[in-house]
C-alpha positions in Angstrom: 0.0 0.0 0.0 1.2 3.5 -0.9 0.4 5.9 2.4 2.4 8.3 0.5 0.1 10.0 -3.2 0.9 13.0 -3.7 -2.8 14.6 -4.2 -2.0 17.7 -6.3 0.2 15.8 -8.7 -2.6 12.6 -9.0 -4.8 15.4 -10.0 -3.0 16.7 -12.4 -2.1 13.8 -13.6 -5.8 12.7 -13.9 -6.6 16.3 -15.6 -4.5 15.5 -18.5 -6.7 12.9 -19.9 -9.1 14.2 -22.6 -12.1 12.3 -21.2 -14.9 15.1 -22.7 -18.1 12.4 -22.8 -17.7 11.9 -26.7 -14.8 10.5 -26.5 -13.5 7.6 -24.5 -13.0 7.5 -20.8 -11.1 3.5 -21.1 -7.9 5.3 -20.6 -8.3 6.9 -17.9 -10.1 3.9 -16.0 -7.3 2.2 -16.8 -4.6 4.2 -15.1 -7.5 4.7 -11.9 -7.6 0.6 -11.9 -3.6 0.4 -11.8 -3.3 3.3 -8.9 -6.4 1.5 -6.9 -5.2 -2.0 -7.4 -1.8 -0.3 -5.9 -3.7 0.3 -3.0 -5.1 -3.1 -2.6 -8.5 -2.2 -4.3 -10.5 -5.0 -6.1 -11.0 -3.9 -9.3 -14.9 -4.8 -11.1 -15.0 -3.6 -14.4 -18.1 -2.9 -17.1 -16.9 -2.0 -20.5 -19.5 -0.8 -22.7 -20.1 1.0 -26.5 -22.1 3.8 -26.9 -24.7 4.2 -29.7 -21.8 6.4 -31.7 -19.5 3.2 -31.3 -17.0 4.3 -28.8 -15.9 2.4 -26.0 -16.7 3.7 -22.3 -15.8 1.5 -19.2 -17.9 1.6 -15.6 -15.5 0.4 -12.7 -16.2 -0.1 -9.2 -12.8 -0.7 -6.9 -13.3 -2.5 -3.8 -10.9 -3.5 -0.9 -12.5 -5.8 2.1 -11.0 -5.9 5.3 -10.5 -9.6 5.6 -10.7 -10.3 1.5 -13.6 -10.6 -0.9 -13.8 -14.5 0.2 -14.2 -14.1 3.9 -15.7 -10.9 4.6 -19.5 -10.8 4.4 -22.4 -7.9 5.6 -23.4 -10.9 8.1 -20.3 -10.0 9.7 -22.0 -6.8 11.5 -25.3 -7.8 12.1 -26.0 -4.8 14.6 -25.6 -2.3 11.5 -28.2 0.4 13.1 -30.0 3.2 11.0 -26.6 4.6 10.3 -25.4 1.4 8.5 -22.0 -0.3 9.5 -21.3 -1.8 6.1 -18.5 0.6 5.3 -18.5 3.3 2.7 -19.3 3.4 -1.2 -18.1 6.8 -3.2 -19.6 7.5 -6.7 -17.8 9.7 -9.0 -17.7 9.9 -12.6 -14.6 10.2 -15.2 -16.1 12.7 -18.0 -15.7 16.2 -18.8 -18.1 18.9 -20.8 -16.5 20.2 -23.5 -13.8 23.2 -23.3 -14.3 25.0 -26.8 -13.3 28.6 -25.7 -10.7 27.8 -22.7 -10.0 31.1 -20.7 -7.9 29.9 -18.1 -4.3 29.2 -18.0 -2.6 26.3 -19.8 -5.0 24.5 -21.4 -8.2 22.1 -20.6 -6.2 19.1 -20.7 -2.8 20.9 -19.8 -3.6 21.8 -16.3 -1.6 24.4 -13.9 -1.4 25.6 -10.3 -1.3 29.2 -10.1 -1.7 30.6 -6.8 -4.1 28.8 -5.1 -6.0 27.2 -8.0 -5.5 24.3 -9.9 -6.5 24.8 -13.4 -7.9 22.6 -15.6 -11.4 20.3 -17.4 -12.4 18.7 -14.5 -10.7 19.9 -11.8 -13.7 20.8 -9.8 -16.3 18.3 -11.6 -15.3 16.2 -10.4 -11.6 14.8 -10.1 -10.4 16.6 -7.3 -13.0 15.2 -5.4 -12.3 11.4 -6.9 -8.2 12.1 -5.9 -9.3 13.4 -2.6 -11.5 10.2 -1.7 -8.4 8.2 -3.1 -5.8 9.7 -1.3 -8.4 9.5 2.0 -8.3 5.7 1.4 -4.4 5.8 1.1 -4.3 6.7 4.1 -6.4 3.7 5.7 -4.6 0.5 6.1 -6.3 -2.6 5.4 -5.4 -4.2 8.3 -7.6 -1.5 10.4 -10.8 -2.0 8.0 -13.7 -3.8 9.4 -16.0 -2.8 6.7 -15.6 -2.4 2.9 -14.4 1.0 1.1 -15.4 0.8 -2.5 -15.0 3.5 -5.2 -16.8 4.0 -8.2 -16.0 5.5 -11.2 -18.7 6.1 -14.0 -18.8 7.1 -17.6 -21.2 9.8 -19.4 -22.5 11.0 -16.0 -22.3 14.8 -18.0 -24.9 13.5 -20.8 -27.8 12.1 -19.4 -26.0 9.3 -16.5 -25.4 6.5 -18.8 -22.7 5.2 -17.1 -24.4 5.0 -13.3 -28.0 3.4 -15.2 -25.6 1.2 -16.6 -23.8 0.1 -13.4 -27.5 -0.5 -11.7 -28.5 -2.6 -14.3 -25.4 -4.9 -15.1 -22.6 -4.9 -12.0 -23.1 -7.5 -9.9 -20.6 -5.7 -7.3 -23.1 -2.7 -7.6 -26.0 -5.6 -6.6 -23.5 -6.7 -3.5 -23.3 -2.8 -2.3 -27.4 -2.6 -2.6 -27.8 -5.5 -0.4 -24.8 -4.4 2.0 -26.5 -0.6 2.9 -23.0 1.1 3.3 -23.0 5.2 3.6 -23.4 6.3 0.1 -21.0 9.3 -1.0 -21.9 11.1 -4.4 -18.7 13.4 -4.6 -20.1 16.3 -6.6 -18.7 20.0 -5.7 -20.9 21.1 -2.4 -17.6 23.2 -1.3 -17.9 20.3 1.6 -21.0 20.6 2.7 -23.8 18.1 3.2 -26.5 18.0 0.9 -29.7 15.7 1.0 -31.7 16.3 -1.5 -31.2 17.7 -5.5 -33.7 18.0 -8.2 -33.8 15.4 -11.3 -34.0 16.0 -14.9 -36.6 15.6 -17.5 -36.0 16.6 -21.2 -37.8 15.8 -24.5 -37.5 17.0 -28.3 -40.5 18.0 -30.9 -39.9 18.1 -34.4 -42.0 19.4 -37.1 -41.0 18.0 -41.1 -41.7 20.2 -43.5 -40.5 20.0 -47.1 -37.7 22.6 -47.9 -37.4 24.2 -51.4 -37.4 27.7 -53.1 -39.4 30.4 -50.7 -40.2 32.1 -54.0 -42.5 28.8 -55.2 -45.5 26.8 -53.6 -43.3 23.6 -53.2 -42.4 23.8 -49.9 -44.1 23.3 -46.7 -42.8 25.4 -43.8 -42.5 23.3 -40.9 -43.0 26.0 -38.6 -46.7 25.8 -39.0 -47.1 23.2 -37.2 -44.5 24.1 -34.8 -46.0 27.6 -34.1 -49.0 26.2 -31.9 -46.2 23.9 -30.3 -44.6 26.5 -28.8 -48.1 28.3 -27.3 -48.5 25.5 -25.4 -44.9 25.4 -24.3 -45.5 29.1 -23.2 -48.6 28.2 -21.3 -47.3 25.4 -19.2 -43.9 27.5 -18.6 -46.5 29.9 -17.2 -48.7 27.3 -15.3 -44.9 26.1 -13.8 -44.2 29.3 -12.6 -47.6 29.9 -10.8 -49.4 26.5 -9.9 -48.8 25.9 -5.8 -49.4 22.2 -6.6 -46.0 22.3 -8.9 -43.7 24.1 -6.2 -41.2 23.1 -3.5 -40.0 25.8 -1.0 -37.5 23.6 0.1 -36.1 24.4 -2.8 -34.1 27.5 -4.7 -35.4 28.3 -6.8 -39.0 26.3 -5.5 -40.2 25.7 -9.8 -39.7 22.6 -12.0 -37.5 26.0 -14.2 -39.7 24.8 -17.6 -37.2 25.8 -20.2 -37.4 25.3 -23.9 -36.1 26.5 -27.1 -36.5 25.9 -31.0 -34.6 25.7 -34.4 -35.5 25.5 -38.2 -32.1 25.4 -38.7 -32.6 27.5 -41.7 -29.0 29.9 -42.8 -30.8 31.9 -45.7 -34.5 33.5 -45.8 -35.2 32.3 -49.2 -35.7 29.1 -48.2 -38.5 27.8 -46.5 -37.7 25.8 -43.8 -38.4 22.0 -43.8 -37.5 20.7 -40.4 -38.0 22.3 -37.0 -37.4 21.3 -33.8 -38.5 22.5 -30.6 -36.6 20.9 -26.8 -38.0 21.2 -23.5 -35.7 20.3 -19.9 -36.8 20.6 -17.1 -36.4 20.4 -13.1 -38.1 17.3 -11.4 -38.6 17.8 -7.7 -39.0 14.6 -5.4 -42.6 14.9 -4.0 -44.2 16.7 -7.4 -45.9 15.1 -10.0 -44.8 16.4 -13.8 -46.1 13.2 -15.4 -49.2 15.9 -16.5 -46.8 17.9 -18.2 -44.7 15.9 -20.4 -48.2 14.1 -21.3 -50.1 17.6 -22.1 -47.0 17.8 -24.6 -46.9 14.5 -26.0 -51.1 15.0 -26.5 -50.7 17.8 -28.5 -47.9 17.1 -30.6 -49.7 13.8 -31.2 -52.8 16.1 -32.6 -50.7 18.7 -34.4 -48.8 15.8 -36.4 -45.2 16.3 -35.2 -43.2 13.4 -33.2 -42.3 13.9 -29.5 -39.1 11.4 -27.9 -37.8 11.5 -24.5 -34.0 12.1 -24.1 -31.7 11.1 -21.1 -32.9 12.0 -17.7 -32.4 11.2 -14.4 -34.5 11.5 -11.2 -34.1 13.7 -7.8 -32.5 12.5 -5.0 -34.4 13.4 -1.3 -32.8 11.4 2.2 -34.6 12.6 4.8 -32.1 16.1 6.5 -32.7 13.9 10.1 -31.6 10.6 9.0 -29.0 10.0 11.0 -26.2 9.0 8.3 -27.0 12.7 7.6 -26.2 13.9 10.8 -23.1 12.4 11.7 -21.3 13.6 8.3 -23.2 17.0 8.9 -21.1 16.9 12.3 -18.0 15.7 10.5 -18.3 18.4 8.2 -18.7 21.0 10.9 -22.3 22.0 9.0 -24.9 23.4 10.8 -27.8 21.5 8.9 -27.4 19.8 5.3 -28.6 21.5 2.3 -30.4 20.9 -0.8 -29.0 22.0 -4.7 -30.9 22.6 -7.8 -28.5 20.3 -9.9 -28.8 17.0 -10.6 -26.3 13.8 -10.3 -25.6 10.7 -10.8 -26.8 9.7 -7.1 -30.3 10.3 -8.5 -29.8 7.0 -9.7 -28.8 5.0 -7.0 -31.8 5.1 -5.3 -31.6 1.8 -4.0 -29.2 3.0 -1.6 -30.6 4.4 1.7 -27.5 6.1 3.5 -27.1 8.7 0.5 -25.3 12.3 0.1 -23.7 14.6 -2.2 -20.6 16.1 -0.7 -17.2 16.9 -2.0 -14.8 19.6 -2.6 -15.0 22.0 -5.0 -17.8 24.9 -6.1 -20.4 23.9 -8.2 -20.2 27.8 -9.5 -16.8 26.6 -11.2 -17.9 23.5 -12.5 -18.6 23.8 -16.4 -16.8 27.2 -16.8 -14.1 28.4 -19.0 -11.4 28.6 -16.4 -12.6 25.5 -14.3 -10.5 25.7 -11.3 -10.7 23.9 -7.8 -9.3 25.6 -4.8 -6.0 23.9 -3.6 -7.5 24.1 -0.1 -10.4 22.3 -1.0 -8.7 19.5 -2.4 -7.0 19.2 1.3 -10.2 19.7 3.0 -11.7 17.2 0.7 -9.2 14.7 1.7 -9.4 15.5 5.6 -13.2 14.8 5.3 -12.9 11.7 3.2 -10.8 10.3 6.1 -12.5 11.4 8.9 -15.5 9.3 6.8 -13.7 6.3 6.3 -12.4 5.8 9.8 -16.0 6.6 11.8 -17.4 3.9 9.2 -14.8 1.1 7.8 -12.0 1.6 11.2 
């Protein structure tokens, strides 16, 4: 075991793999699986293709205190509402894209200046996946009396591919349902606790026209049909923004946010357009029903003639702010009371889990930005926290 990573150069190291969702992320898992098998982590592996044919790989890196063969959750029968079964921490390995970098260096040629580490990623979310690495560094196996796993997920920025996939075909993911450990989702919450986020719901409308010469009676502007579309789009935007039934205080801001948007994609006005398409996305909030929504949209693009298709989702997350998982890492995190978001992740889908939170280092106001940066006492703080985690739970 190696007690000794060097957290600012892991990251940096980790920072310099291109791992923006359209492209591959089986390098990168590689390199994770060799520094976590280092460490004595069993490594449980899920490569997959996406529908554009490029490899992505799903790995889940365990390390038991007595071995896979003899440890089992039977172990600790007395787990309590806390749960004793150790600790499970979720991350995932893609990127957004960086078309117009600002910062220093470059997205995948990180820096330290000052206080910041530069770089794609750095805040969402691989400082917080080399902070919960290093935090398990520090643990020696021989103290464990519970499991540490780490889990590293692809597409996680386009719709949670990767963490749907990992629910539906690991079998070590199955193993962590039935053992009930603390569940960490390691998004940016500049360490605090937070129990609950909102889900996402998204869907597309498109109207086919037939494109020709504006100047003649052969084409068929899509748009006409698209027109009324977007009226009713306006009017439940407007009911979202008003209807108590569709609000949560807990909440900020308390609405479902209804946005939309639309295209005809035409570049020249003599042409009259033959395709447009109209999006909606949208906020889902735990205790709120939008199934009336999406199927007032569906009805009428079904009686206007134009096709409706869901896109990649994902649904809120909402543990109880009393449960007492909650409270102990609320206490560990020196928090008065744990918070909710307005962001989704990938914890959303690991609903099966009962001991979850979002916490890690980082600020989700960096994440996504042209000069991504995570603070370098974050990244510290991160790893302190981690720790303090691993030994109330798996020491």
């Amino acid at each position: 075991m190696n007690s000794q990573l060097d957290p600012e150069a892991l990251l940096l190291a980790l920072l310099r793999y291109d791992t923006v969702s359209a492209g591959e992320n089986v390098t990168i898992t590689d390199f994770l699986g060799g520094i976590l098998q280092g460490l004595g982590f069993e490594l449980f592996r899920d490569d997959y293709v996406d529908p554009a044919g490029v490899t992505k790989a799903n790995l889940i890196a365990t390390r038991y205190p007595l071995g896979a063969a003899e440890w089992s959750p039977e172990r600790l029968a007395d787990r309590g509402p806390e749960g004793k079964c150790g600790v499970a921490y979720f991350a995932h390995t893609d990127v957004v894209p960086a078309y117009a970098w600002q910062g220093p260096g470059g997205p995948f040629d990180p820096m330290i200046l000052g206080e910041r580490i530069y770089g794609r990623g750095s805040c969402d979310m691989k400082g917080s996946l080399v902070a919960m690495i290093v935090a398990a560094s520090r643990i020696r196996p021989q103290e464990q009396t519970a499991p540490i796993r780490i889990a590293c997920a692809a597409d996680e920025e386009i719709g949670f591919i990767g963490a749907k996939r990992l629910v539906s075909h690991s079998q070590e993911y199955r193993r962590i349902v039935q053992e009930q450990p603390i569940a960490i989702i390691g998004e940016p919450t500049r360490c605090q606790v937070v129990h609950a986020h909102k889900g996402i719901e998204a869907f597309r409308i498109s109207s086919l026209g037939r494109a020709a010469h504006s100047s003649s009676r052969e084409g068929l502007n899509a748009n006409l049909a698209m027109v009324p579309m977007l009226v009713e789009l306006l009017r439940l935007y407007e009911l979202t923004e008003t209807d108590p039934a569709l609000r949560d205080e807990r909440f900020d801001p308390p609405t479902v946010t209804w946005t939309f948007g639309v295209s005809d994609h035409c570049t020249a006005v003599n042409i009259t357009p033959g395709r447009s398409d109209a999006w909606v996305s949208f906020r889902t909030m735990p205790e709120i029903d939008t199934s009336a929504l999406v199927a007032a949209v569906a009805s009428k693009a079904e009686q206007l003639g134009l096709s409706f298709s869901r896109k990649h989702g994902g649904p809120p997350l909402w543990v109880a702010p009393d449960h007492p998982a909650v409270r102990t890492l609320c206490q560990i995190a020196n928090c008065q009371s744990p918070r909710t978001v307005c962001y989704a992740t990938d914890g959303g889908e690991y609903h099966e889990l009962l001991h979850r939170v979002v916490w890690g280092p980082g600020d989700i106001a960096q994440a996504h930005t042209s000069d991504e940066w995570l603070h370098r006492e974050q990244l510290a703080q991160g790893i302190d926290l981690y720790h303090q985690a691993l030994v109330r739970w798996c020491v």
